[in-house]
Each structure stands twice: as structure tokens, then as C-alpha cells.
SEKETOR-347638 format. One record per residue (C-alpha): residue number from 1; residue in one letter; z, y, x. Coordinates in steps of 0.1 Angstrom, whole numbers, plus 5000, padded with zeros to 4 digits. Layout:
residues N
NUM;A;Z;Y;X
...
***
This chain:
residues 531
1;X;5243;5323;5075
2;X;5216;5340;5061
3;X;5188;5322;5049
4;X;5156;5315;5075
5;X;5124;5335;5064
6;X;5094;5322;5053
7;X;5057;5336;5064
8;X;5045;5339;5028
9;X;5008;5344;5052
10;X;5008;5303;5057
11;X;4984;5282;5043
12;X;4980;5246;5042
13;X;4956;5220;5032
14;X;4955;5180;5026
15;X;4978;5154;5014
16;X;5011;5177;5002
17;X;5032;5171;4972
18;X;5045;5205;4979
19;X;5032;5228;4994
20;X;5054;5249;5003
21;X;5067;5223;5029
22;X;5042;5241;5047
23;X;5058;5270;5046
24;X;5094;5255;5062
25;X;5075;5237;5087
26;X;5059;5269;5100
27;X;5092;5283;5101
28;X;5108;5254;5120
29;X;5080;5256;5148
30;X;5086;5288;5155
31;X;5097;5290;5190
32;X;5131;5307;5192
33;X;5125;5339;5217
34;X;5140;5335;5254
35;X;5175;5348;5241
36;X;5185;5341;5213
37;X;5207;5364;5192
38;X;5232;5356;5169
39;X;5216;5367;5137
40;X;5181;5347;5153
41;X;5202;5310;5153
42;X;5192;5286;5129
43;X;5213;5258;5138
44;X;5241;5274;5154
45;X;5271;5297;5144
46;X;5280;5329;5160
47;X;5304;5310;5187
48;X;5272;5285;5193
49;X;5285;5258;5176
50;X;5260;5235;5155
51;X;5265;5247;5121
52;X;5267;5224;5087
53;X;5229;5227;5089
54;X;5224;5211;5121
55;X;5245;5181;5110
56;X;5227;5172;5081
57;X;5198;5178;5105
58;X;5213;5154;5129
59;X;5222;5125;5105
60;X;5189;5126;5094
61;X;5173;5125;5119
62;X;5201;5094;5137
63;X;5188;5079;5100
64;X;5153;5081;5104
65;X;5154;5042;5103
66;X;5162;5041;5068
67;X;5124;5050;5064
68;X;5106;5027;5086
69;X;5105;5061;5112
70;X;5119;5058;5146
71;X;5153;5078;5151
72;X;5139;5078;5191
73;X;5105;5094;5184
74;X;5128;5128;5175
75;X;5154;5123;5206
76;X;5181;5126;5178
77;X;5205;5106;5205
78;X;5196;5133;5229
79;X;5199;5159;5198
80;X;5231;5145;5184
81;X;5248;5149;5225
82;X;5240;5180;5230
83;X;5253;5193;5195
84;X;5285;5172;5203
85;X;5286;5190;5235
86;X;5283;5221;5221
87;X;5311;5216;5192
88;X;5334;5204;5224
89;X;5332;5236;5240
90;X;5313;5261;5222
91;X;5292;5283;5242
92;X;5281;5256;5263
93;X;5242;5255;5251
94;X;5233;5285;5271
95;X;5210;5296;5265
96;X;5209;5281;5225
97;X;5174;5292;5224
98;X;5163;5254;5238
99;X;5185;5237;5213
100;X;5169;5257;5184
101;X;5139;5251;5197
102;X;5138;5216;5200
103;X;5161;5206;5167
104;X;5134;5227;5148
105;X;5104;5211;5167
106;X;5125;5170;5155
107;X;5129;5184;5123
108;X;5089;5194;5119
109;X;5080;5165;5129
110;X;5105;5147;5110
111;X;5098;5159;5072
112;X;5060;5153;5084
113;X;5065;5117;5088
114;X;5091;5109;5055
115;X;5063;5129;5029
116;X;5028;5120;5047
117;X;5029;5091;5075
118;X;5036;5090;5108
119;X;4997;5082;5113
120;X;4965;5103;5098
121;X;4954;5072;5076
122;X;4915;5091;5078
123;X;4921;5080;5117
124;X;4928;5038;5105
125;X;4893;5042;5082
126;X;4912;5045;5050
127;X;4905;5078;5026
128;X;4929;5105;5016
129;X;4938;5112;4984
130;X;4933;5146;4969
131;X;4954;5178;4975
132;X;4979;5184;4952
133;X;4990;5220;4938
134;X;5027;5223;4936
135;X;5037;5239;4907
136;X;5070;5256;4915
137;X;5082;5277;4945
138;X;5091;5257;4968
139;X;5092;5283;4997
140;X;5124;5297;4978
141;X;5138;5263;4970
142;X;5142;5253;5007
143;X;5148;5281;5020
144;X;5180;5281;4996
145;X;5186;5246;5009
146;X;5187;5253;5040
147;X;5207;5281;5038
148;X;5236;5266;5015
149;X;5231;5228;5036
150;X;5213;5211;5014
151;X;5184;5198;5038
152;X;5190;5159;5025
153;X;5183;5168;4991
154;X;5156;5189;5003
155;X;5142;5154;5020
156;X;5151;5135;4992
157;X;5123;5154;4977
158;X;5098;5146;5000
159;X;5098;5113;4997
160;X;5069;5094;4977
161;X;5086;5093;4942
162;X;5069;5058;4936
163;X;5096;5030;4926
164;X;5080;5006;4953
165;X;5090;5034;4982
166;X;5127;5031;4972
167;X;5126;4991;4969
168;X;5112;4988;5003
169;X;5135;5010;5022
170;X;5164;4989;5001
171;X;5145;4955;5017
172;X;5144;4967;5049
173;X;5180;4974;5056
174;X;5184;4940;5043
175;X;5160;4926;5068
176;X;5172;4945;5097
177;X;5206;4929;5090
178;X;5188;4895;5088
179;X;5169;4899;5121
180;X;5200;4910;5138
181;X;5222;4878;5129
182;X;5220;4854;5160
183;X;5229;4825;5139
184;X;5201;4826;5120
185;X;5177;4821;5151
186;X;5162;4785;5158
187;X;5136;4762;5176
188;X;5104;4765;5158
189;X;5109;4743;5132
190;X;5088;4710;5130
191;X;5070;4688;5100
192;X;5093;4660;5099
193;X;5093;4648;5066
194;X;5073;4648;5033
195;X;5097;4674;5017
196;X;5128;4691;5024
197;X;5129;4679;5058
198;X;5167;4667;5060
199;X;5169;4660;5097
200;X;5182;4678;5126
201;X;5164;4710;5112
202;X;5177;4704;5082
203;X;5214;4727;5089
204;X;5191;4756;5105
205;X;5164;4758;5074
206;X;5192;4753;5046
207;X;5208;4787;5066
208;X;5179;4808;5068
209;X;5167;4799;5028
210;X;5205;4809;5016
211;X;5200;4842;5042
212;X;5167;4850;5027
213;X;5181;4844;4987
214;X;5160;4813;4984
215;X;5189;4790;4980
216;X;5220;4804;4966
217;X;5249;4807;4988
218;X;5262;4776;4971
219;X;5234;4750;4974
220;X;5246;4722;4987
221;X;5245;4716;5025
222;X;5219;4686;5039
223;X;5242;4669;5053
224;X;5256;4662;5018
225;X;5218;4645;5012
226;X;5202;4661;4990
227;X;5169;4670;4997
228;X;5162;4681;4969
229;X;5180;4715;4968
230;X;5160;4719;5006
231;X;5127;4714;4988
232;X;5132;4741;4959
233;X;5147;4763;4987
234;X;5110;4758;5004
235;X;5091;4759;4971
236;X;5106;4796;4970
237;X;5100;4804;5000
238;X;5062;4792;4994
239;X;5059;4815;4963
240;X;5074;4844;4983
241;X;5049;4840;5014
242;X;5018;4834;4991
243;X;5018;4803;4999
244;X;5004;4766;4980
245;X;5040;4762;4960
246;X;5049;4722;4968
247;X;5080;4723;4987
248;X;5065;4701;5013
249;X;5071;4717;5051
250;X;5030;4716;5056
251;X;5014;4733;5085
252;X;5010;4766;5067
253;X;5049;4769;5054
254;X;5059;4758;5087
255;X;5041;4788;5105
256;X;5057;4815;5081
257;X;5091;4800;5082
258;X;5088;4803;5121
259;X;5078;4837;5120
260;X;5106;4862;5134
261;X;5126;4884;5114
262;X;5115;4911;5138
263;X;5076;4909;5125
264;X;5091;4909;5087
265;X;5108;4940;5093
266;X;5079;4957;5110
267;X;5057;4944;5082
268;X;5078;4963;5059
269;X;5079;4994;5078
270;X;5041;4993;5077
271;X;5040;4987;5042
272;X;5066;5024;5037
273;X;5042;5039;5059
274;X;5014;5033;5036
275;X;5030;5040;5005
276;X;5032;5074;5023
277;X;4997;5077;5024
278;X;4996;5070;4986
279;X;4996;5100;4961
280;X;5023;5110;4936
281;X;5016;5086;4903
282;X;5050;5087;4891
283;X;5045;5104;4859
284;X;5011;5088;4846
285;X;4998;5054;4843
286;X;4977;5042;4869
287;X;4960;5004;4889
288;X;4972;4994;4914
289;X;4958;4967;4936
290;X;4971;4951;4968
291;X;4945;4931;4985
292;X;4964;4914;5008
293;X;4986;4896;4983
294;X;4956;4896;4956
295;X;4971;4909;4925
296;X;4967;4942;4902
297;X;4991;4954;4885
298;X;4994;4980;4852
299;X;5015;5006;4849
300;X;5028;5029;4820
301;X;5053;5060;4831
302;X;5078;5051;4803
303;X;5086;5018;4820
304;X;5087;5031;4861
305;X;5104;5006;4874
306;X;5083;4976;4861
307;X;5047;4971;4854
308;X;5031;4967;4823
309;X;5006;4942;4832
310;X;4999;4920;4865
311;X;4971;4893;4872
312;X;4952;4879;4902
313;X;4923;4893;4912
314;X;4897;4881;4939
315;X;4887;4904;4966
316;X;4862;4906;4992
317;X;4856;4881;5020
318;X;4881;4885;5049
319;X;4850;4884;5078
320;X;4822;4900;5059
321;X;4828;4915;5027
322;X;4860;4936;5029
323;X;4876;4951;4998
324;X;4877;4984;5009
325;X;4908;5009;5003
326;X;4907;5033;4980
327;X;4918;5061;4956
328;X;4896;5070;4930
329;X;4900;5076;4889
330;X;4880;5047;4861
331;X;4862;5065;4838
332;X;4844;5041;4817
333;X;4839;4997;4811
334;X;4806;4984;4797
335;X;4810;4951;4781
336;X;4789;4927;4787
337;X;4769;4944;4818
338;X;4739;4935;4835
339;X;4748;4927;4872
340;X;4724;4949;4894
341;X;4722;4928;4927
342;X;4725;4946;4957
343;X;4700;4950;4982
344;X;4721;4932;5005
345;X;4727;4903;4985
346;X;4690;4903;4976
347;X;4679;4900;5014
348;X;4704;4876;5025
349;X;4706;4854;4996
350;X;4685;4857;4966
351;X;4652;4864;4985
352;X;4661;4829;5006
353;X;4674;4808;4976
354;X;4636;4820;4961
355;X;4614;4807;4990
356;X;4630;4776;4986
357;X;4628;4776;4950
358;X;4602;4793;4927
359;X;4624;4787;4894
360;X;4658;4803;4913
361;X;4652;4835;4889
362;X;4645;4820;4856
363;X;4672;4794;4859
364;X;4697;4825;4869
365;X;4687;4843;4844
366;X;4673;4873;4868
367;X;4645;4896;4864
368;X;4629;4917;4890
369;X;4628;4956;4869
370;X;4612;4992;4878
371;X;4638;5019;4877
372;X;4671;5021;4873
373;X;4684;5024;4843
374;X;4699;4995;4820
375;X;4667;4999;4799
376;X;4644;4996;4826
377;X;4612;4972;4824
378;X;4609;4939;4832
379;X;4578;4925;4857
380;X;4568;4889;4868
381;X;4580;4873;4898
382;X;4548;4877;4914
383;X;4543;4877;4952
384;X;4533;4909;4950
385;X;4563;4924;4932
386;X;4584;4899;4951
387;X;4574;4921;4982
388;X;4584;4955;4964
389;X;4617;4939;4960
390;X;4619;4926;4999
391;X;4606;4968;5008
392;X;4631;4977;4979
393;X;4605;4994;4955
394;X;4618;4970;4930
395;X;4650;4960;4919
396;X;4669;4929;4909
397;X;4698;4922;4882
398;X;4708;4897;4858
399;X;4711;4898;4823
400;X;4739;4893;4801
401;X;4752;4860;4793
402;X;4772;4831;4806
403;X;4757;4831;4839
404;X;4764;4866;4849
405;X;4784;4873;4879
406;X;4801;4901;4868
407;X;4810;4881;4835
408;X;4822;4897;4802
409;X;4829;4934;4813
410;X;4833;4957;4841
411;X;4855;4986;4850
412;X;4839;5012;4867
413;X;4856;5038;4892
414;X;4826;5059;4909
415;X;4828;5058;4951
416;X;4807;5057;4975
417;X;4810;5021;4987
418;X;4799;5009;4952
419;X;4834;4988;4942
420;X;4846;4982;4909
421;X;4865;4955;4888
422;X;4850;4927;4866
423;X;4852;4897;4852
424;X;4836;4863;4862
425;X;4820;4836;4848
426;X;4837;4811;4876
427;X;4876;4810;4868
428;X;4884;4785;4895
429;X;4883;4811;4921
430;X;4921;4818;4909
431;X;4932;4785;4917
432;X;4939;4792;4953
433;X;4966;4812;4970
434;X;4942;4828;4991
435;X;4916;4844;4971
436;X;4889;4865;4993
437;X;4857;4850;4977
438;X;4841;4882;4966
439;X;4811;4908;4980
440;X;4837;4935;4978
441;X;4839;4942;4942
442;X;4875;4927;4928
443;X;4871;4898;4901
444;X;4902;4901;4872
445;X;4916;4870;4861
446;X;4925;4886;4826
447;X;4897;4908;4816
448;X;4911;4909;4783
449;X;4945;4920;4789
450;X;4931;4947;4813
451;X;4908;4961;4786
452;X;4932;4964;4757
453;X;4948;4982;4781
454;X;4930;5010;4791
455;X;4919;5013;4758
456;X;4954;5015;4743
457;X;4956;5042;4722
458;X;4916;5050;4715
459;X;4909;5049;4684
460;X;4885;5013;4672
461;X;4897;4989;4698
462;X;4928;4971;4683
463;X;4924;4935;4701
464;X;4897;4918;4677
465;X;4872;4952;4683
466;X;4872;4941;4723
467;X;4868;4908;4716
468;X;4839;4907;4701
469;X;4827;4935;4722
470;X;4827;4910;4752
471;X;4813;4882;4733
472;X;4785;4909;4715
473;X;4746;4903;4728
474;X;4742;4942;4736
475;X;4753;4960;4770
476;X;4776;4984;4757
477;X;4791;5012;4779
478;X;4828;5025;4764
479;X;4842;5062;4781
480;X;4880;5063;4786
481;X;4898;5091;4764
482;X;4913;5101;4799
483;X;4906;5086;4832
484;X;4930;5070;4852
485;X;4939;5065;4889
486;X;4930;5031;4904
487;X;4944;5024;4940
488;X;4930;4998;4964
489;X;4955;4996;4986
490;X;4970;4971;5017
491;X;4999;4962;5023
492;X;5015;4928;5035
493;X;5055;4934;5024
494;X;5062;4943;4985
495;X;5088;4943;4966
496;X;5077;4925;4931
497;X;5079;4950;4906
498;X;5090;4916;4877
499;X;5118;4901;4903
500;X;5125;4922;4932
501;X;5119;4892;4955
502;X;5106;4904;4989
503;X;5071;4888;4991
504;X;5053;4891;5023
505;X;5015;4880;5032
506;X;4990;4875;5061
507;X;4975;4903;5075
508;X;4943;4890;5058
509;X;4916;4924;5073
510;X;4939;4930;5103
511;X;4947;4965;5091
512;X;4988;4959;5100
513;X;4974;4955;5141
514;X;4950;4982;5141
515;X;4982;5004;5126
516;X;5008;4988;5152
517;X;4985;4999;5176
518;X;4981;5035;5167
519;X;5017;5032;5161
520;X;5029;5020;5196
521;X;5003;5054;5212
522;X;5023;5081;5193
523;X;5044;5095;5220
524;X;5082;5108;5216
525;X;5084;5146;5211
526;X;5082;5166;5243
527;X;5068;5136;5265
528;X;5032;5148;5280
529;X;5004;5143;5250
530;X;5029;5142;5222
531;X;5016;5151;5188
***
């Protein structure tokens, strides 16, 4: 078959890795003409049977599962019959131009969804990374592929190249095995006892913990009485679920464990949708921050498949104060930083705490300044200036020092809603599972760590230098060499890049049912209002 032809005219825009995917999805929309000659079929041979191409076609599309997509959404049942039909008794798609047609229009839609998301994230409130150049002709390339059947590995291509794609699709063919083993469903199960809860539940829960890999397969049974093994089963289970680790079957544990299989595997096909939304950080290091499951992790692209550094963070409060998802490159840190208090903050709390008590800004160690720089003046806390600062004429921040919210040092990465990374002075915060405590901005529980790290490799800050740069009296602002990406992202199924244990976590902003929702309106191809 000669190879399909490619418009070099067609240009696209947004979220690509390659560009040229452009190119073959133009030519897979076009619709084939009323009659269809042989030298005009794509997907069919001379006699009109489906051709190697439009079986890999097929079992990609009868696969789509494998990525979190729906195999229905491309009629690839009605696809694959008619194909089967045709190879029966060739000649019997006539006229082939419908078949073409529609394989081609599966097929668009289909490499769509694997490289950028079923859903236009910029629809769901969350930005879109920068447009990426591709650097080698990829118009040629699949064309080729195409032509000599190689349309997997052409796919194979388009998926996100990130580590974390791959060890999600690998969980959820576990899970959809899980969720589709009868014996592993129960009655909700019930607090009956302090710990492992060996009772009449005790058979069911000592099945699904071996199912899920949080007992091994040879833990001994409850009836054999040892509650024990029960309550490390549930202490894993706790760790995995972001939950208070205690092996005691409280309120909390009980409502994950009697969450279905079903919602676990949809929670991980939202969580490979998103990491479609992601860019292509394979080759570079780069932060990465799930809010969700509150933890950052580091990483370096000589190590891919783990990360160099991981902590907990704090992020911002689940009803007011939302972390906010984003993509955007740090450029600098400034140890030891004055804390310049937002307006909001200022109305709602400071201005408050201050009517009550004419001593809040001296004991805080805040000052009410002209301008905006760092070296900007100091004036009293006179009514008068305290009602520029109500009209925002004047501003408020806190000085260095023990008492400063934003602690030792801060990482900045501009955007517009004025997030960053810092340290704080009130290390407790980490104590708790969940951790949305914050304004919006993300608190670090290793400040340290985080800064030898991005500074790795600039010359005058071996460990000692940032030390005492955080401990030093002056507000010092230090430019990275090169800036690097820093993702804010959501998602409540991971794979842990240290154990490959399947973690999962409440849908803490309610992102996961806004995208269910948009989800559940896309239409199947061809149905009236399809995309």
C-alpha cells in the first residue's frame, strides 16, 4: 500500500509533543469521497479486506482500556465486526468509503486522547502547559508507520514519556482484575474490635489485604488467631490510603476499606488522564507536587524511575484557600525573606487581631512600609497609616526572624495567583496525615534538603554555605544557574516512585467529580453532539 499523504499546509497549536501528529490527524479526518477507489483505501486492500493497518488499528482501539480511555467511546466493537465481516467475505463493505471514514474518524479521536486527554483541562480550571516544538519530522515518520504497520509504535510514542504514566497503566490492569473478582466483595465492614478485628469479618478483610499486597499471600489466616498479622495488614493499608498508621479499624480506615474496587480504578484512570495533561519532563529535572496526597518530590533525569528527594508539604485549605494547579519554571530562593502579607490576609485577619490588640504588630514582628521593594521604609502604626493599609495605600510584611511565616527561605516560581514554596516556623503542621493548613502557598518540611538541591552544582553553596545563609540576619535573594519546572499537580492514585505501592487519597478540592462529570457528557463518536 502506498503510504497516506500528508498536507504539509496544516498547522497546529497547543499542548503537542509532536507536532506533526497534527499532520496524521488531518489526514485521518479526511472524509473518504462517495466511492472509493482502490488506490484512495487506507484501511482496506484491493479486494476490500481490512489490511494489516486496520488491525493494529482495531486492537488498539479494542485496547483503549489499557489507558484509562473507553474502547466504546471509538465503537471499536462496532469497528472490529464490520472488519471481521469484511475479511469473511471480502467485498461486503460496499461501499468501503463508510468504513474508511469512520476507522479514520476512531483513530483521530483516539491518538487525541492517549497524547493530550480526553478532556481540555483549560475547560476543568487548570492551565496548559506550553507548546512544544518537535524537533524531527514526524510527518515522514508516521506516514512510514503507517504504511509498513507500525501504528502501535507510532502510539507508543505518543504517550506521556513520564515513568508515573507507565506505573499507572501497570496498576490499573491490576485493579480491574481486583474489581472483577466476586470473592473479594463483602458487607461493609464494621469496627468490632480495637485492632485487627478477628471476628466474622475477619476471613473477608484478611482476603482483600492479601488481594491488595498488604499481607503476603502467606499471612496466616484469622481463624488461626492471630490478630496480629490482621493489624499490620491494616497498618499498610493505612499508609497506602494516607491514613493515621495504627492498625486499629477506626471510622476513617473503615470507610476506605469499604470503598469499591470500581471507584479505585476510576480514580486511577483519572489520575492517567491528568498525567496527560502534564508536559514532557523526561529528560530534565524538575518538582513535582501532588496536593492531594501532600508531598513533593525531586527529580534528576539520570535516575527516571525514582526520585531524588521527597518530603511533605502543606498546602492550602480544602474550603477556602486552594493550592492551585500549576506549571510554571523557579527561578530564584531568598533566604531568609520578609513575608509580605497579602491584602487578603491583612483584611480578614491582621486588621481584626489589631482592633483587638494594639501590640499584635510589635509582638509579630510586623511593620506597616511605603512601596514595594524589600528596602522599603518603615512608618508607625498610626490610625492614620492603619487606614492607608485598610484602602491599601500601605502595605504590611514581617521581618526576618523566628517568627516569620514563611520561615528560613522561599522558592519562588512567578504566576499569576502568587504561589510559591517556603519554609515555616511551625513544624507541627507535618504531624497529620491530612495537611491543608496553608493560604495557598505550599510549606516544605525539609527546606534544607530542597535547597541543596536546586543549588547542586552552582558554584559557593556546598551544604555549610546554605546553612548559614538561612540562619544569616540579611534577606538574601540567590538566581538559579538554570530554571527549572515546578508542577502543582492533583491526582488521588500514584504509584510511589520509592516502593511502587499503589497509594490512593480523598478527593480533598473535588477536582476527581468535577472531571467524572465532564467525563460522563463526552458523547461516543457519531452520536448527535459528539466531539
Amino acid at each position: 500500500m502506498a503510504a497516506p499523504r500528508f498536507d504539509d499546509g496544516l498547522v497546529g497549536t497547543g499542548r503537542l509533543r509532536f507536532a506533526p501528529l497534527l499532520l496524521l490527524i488531518g489526514w485521518l479526518t479526511l472524509t473518504a469521497p462517495a466511492r472509493a477507489e482502490p488506490r484512495d483505501l487506507v484501511w482496506l486492500d484491493a479486494g476490500g479486506r481490512p489490511n494489516a493497518s486496520a488491525r493494529d488499528a482495531l486492537r488498539l482501539l479494542a485496547d483503549a482500556g489499557a489507558d484509562g480511555l473507553s474502547s466504546r467511546h471509538y465503537r471499536a466493537a462496532e469497528l472490529g465486526a464490520q472488519a471481521d465481516a469484511a475479511a469473511a467475505a471480502p467485498g461486503a463493505l460496499l461501499p468501503p468509503a463508510a468504513f474508511e471514514r469512520d476507522l479514520s474518524a476512531a483513530i483521530r479521536s483516539y491518538l487525541h486522547d492517549v497524547h493530550l486527554g480526553r478532556i481540555d483541562p483549560r475547560a476543568l480550571g487548570f492551565p496548559v502547559a506550553p507548546a512544544r516544538a518537535a524537533a524531527t519530522d514526524f510527518a515522514t515518520l508516521l506516514a512510514a508507520a503507517v504504511a509498513a504497520g507500525h501504528l502501535p509504535e507510532a502510539v507508543a510514542e505518543l504517550r506521556p514519556k513520564l515513568g508515573q504514566y507507565a506505573r499507572l497503566r501497570e496498576a490499573l490492569a491490576r485493579y480491574r482484575v481486583l474489581a472483577a473478582d466476586a470473592t473479594l466483595v463483602h458487607p461493609p465492614f464494621a469496627a468490632t474490635a480495637k485492632r485487627g478485628a478477628v471476628d466474622r469479618d475477619g476471613v473477608a478483610l484478611h482476603r482483600l489485604l492479601v488481594a491488595l499486597g498488604d499481607l503476603p499471600a502467606a499471612a496466616p489466616s484469622p481463624a488461626a488467631g492471630d490478630d496480629a498479622t490482621l493489624a499490620a495488614g491494616v497498618s499498610r493499608f493505612q499508609s497506602r490510603h494516607g491514613l493515621a498508621v495504627d492498625g486499629v479499624l477506626g471510622r476513617s480506615t473503615l470507610a476506605a476499606l469499604n470503598v469499591p474496587l470500581a471507584y479505585r480504578v476510576q480514580q486511577l484512570e483519572w489520575a492517567l488522564e491528568r498525567m496527560r495533561w502534564l508536559p514532557d519532563l523526561s529528560a530534565q529535572r524538575f518538582i513535582a507536587i501532588n496536593i492531594p496526597m501532600f508531598r513533593l518530590w525531586a527529580w534528576d533525569p539520570d535516575t527516571p524511575d525514582d526520585a531524588t528527594l521527597s518530603m511533605k508539604v502543606v498546602v492550602g485549605r480544602a474550603l477556602k484557600t486552594q493550592t492551585p494547579v500549576l506549571f510554571e519554571e523557579m527561578h530564584y530562593l531568598v533566604f531568609r525573606p520578609y513575608w509580605n502579607v497579602p491584602r487578603s490576609i491583612v483584611g480578614n485577619e491582621i486588621l481584626p487581631a489589631l482592633a483587638n490588640d494594639p501590640g499584635y504588630l510589635q509582638r509579630e514582628d510586623m511593620e506597616i512600609v511605603r512601596g514595594g521593594s524589600d528596602d522599603a521604609k518603615a512608618v508607625a502604626a498610626s490610625d492614620e497609616n492603619i487606614a492607608a493599609l485598610r484602602h491599601g495605600d500601605l502595605r504590611l510584611r514581617q521581618r526576618p526572624g523566628p517568627k516569620n511565616a514563611l520561615g528560613r527561605v522561599k522558592f519562588i516560581f512567578p504566576n499569576d495567583a502568587n504561589v510559591y514554596l517556603h519554609d515555616t516556623p511551625a513544624p507541627q503542621l507535618f504531624s497529620p496525615e491530612r495537611r491543608d493548613f496553608s493560604h495557598g502557598c505550599v510549606r516544605v518540611d525539609d527546606p534544607l534538603a530542597l535547597a541543596l538541591w536546586l543549588l547542586k552544582g552552582q558554584p559557593g553553596w556546598a551544604r555549610d554555605d546554605v546553612r548559614a545563609a538561612m540562619a544569616g540576619a540579611p534577606s538574601r535573594r540567590v538566581d538559579l544557574v538554570r530554571p527549572l519546572p515546578v508542577i502543582l499537580f492533583y491526582a488521588t492514585a500514584m504509584v510511589m516512585p520509592a516502593d511502587r505501592t499503589v497509594h490512593f487519597a480523598d478527593d480533598l478540592y473535588g477536582h476527581d467529580s468535577r472531571l467524572a462529570r465532564a467525563l460522563d457528557s463526552r458523547r461516543p463518536l457519531n452520536s448527535p453532539s459528539s466531539p
